[in-house]
N, C-alpha and C positions, 0 to 999 in steps of 0.2 A: 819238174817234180823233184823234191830234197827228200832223199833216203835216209830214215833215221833210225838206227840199231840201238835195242836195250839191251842191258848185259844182267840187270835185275831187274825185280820189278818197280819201278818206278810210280809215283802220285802220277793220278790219272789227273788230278788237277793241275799240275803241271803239263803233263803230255797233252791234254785237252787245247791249250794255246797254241799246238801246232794247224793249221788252218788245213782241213785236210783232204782240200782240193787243190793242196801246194803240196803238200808232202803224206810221204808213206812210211808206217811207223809199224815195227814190228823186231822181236827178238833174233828169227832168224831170215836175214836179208841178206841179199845178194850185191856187194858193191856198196855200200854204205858213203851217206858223204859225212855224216859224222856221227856219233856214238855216242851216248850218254848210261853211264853206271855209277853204282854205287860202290860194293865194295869187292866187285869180280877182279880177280889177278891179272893182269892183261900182261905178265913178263913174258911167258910165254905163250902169248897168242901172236899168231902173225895176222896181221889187218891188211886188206887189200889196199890195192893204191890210191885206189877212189878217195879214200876218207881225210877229211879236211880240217877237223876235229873232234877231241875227246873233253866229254864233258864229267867231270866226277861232282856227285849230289851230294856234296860234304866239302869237308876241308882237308882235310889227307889228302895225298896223291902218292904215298906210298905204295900203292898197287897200279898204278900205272909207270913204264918205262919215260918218264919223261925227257929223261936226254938223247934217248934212241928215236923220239918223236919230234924232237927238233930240229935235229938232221935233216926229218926227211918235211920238214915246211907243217907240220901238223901242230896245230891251236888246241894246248890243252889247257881247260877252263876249271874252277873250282869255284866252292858258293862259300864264302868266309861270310860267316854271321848267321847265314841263315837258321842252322842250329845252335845258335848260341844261348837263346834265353832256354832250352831244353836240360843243355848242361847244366848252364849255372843253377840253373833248381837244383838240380844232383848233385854239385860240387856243396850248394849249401844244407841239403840230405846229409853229405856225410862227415860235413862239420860237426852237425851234432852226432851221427852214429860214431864220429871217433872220439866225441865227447865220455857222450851218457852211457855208451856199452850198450846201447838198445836192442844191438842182434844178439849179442851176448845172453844178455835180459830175459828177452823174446825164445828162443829157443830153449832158455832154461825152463821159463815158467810152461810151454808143452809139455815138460816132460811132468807136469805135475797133473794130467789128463788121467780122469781116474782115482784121482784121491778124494774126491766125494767133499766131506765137509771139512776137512783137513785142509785144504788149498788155501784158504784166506791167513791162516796162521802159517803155514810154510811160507806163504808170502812175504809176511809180513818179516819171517827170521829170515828170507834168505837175500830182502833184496840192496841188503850191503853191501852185497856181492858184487853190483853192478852200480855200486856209486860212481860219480862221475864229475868232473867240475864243469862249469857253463863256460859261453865264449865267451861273454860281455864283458870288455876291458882285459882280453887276452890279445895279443898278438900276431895278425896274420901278416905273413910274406905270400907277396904274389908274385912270381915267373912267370913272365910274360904279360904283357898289357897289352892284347889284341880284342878282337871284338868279346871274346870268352872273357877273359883276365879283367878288363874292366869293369865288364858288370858283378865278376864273381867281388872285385875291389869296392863295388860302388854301392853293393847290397850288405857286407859284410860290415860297413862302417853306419848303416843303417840300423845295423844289428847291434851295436857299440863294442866293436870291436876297432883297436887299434891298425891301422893298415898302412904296411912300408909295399911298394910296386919297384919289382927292377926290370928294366928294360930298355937297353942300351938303342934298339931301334924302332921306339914309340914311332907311331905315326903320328903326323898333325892332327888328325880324323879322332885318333883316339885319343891323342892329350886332351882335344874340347871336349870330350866326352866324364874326363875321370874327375872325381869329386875332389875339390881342393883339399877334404881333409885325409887324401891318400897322400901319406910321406911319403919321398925316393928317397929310394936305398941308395947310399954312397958306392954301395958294389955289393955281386953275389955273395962274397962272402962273411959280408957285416947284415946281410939280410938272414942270410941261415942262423948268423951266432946271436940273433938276437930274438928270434920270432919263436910263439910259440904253437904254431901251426902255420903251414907252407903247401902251398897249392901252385901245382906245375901246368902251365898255359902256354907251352913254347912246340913249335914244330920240330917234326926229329929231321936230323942233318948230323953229316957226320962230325959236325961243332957240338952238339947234343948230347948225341950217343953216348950215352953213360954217364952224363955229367953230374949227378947224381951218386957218387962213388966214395970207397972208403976215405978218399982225402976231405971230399964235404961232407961227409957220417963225423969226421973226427972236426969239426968248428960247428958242429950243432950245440944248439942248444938240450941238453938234456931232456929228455922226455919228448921231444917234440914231435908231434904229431903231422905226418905229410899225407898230401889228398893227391894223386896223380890220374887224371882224368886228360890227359893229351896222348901219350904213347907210353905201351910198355917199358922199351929200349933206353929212355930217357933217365932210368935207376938200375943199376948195376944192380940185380938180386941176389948173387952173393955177397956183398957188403951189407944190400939190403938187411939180408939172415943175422949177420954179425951185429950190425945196430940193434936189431932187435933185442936178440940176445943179451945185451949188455947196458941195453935201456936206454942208449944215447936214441932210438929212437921206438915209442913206447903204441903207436898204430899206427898203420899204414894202410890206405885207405885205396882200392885203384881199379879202372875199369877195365883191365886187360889181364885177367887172373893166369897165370901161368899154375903147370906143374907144379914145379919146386916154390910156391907159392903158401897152395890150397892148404897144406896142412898145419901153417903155421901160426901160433893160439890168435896174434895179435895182427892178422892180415885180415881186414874186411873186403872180400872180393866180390865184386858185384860184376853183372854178365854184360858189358860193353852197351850200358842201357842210358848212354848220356844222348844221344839224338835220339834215343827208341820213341818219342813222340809221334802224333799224326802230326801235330800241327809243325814241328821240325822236317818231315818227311816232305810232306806239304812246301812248304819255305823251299828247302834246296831244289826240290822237284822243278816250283815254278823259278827259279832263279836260272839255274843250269837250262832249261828248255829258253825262256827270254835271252840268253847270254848265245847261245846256240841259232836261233832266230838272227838276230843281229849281225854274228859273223856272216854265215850263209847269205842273206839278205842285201847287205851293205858291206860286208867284209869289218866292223867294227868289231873292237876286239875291246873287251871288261871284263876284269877279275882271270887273267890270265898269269899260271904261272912260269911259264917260258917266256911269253911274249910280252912287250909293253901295251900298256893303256893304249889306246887308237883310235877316237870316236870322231868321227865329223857327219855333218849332213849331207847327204848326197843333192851335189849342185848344179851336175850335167847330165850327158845325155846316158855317156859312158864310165863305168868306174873299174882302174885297176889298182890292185892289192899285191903288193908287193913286197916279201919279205928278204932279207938279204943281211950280208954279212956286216958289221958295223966296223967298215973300215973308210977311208976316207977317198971321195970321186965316186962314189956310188950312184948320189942321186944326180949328179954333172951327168953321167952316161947316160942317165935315165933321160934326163930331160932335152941333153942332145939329138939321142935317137927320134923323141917326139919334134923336134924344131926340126931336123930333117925332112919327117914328114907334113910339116908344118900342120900340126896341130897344136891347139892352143887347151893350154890347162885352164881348167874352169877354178880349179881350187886343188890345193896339195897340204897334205902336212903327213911330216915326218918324224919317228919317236924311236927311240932307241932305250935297250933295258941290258946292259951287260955286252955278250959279244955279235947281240942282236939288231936289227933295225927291221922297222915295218911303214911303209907308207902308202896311203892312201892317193890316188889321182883321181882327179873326175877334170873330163875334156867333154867339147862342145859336140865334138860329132863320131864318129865310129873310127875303130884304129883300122886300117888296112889290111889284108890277108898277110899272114906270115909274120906281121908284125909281133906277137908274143913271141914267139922261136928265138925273134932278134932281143929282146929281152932277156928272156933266160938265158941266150950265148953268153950273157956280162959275168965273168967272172965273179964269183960272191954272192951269186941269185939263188936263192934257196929255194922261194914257189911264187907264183904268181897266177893270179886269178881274174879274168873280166865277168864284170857283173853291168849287166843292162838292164834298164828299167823297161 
């Protein structure tokens, strides 16, 4: 029986996948073997040792410790995509609200509640006020070209809008994905000084962190108008205020309103409402619950962002999971210990991601008592797990 801990509330469509004469599924449990949440802080929580992995129902993993998780062998997972088509409707919501002035607009004409027959003529004088120009054959930069960034790229040129993409580490997945008539940008900072709206799609790291700063406020292009729907942290908000102020950059448009923000004429702040979908909710729910399934089940490891890729079929009787330090004679010990006991691997494969390694073993017949102990003796063994069918 697999113990599985919510930390919110999670799609029941998702959690529904768990088969639940295999596992037990509840907020507060006892020894958990892995965890799936959304947007709970987990820096300071301490998790029992039980727990094998953490599953976040999004794409951040900013509220989970993940280097403090790797340490101790623990698979922490994330659903990239699954909220994506959620966003991009929002990111192209606020192309046009940073166009037309529509909040602007909107909350002006409320206050004309109560003028009786007069409204249609105050209307009609006051709504210069909220003129605005359209995209079509305006200029968008896109940051980052991930599952988000492409389609925000691939809709917007639908829209005729001109589209320059920078992103130094496209995947191959997304290059086949992005419309040939999205230009690349020669570099960040020939996309800022040319574009005249700029929409941020990049995960925060401390490469990130601010990168948005008075140094790229001064190579904008005048007026331009930026959409930040990935992470607050991503734009320095005091340089922010100063662009503002001097027009180098003319609305800012963003899903993570801060304090020193809200009161500023030309900030459109919206309430972190880019996955607020069901059917986004939905998506990462059933993604994170299948991803979760898999490791536990088979030890396979997808969309993992500590560990590598890891999928094989399960081909024997027995299968161990093995993760370990990616230095070299790792897997020699491994397979020696097993020709010692003369057992035979039915099928192996090994994958490494950084200072990581993870391999999969599946042998013909059952490993011997004590045998995992002598495993884990190997210097560089981080966890290891047998899984029988």
């Amino acid at each position: 029986m697999h113990k599985i801990q919510t930390l919110n509330k999670i799609s029941p469509i998702g959690l529904d996948l768990f088969p639940r004469d295999d596992y037990e599924i509840a907020s507060e449990i006892v020894e958990p073997d892995a965890i799936i949440l959304r947007s709970f802080k987990m820096h300071d929580m301490e998790i029992p040792k039980s727990v094998k992995s953490v599953a976040r129902a999004g794409a951040g993993v900013n509220n989970i410790p993940v280097d403090k998780y790797t340490e101790r062998g623990i698979v922490v997972f994330n659903t990239p995509g699954a909220n994506a088509n959620g966003v991009k409707e929002l990111v192209l919501a606020a192309l046009f609200m940073s166009s037309r002035r529509l909040v602007a607009g909107i909350e002006w004409a409320k206050t004309l509640a109560g003028k009786g027959d007069e409204v249609e003529k105050l209307v009609e004088k006051g709504k210069s006020d909220f003129a605005g120009p359209e995209i079509m054959g305006k200029r968008l930069g896109v940051i980052g070209l991930g599952a988000i960034g492409v389609m925000v790229a691939n809709d917007a040129v639908e829209l005729g809008m001109e589209v320059m993409g920078y992103d130094p580490f496209i995947s191959v997945d997304a290059a086949w994905k992005l419309s040939r008539n999205v230009k690349q940008a020669k570099g960040l900072e020939s996309l800022l000084s040319e574009c005249d709206y700029i929409s941020l799609h990049v995960p925060l790291s401390d490469k990130t962190n601010g990168m948005i700063n008075k140094a790229r406020f001064a190579i904008m292009k005048k007026g331009a108008r930026i959409l930040n729907f990935s992470r607050s942290a991503l734009v320095d908000n005091a340089d922010l205020v100063e662009a503002l102020a001097d027009g180098t950059v003319s609305v800012y448009v963003t899903d993570f309103p801060t304090d020193d923000l809200l009161k500023q004429p030309n900030v459109i702040p919206i309430p972190h409402l880019g996955a607020s979908t069901p059917e986004a909710e939905d998506n990462c729910a059933v993604m994170a619950v299948n991803q979760t399934k898999a490791f536990l089940e088979f030890g396979n490891i997808k969309n993992s962002v500590n560990f590598p890729e890891c999928e094989m079929d399960f081909s024997g009787h027995t299968r161990m999971v093995i993760a370990n330090k990616n230095v070299p004679m790792m897997v020699s010990q491994i397979t020696t210990l097993l020709a010692k006991e003369k057992i035979n691997i039915a099928n192996m494969l090994n994958k490494n991601k950084g200072d990581l390694a993870y391999n999969i073993i599946d042998i013909d017949g059952d490993l011997p008592a004590g045998f995992e102990e002598k495993i884990r003796s190997i210097e560089g063994i981080i966890m290891i797990r047998i899984i029988r069918r």
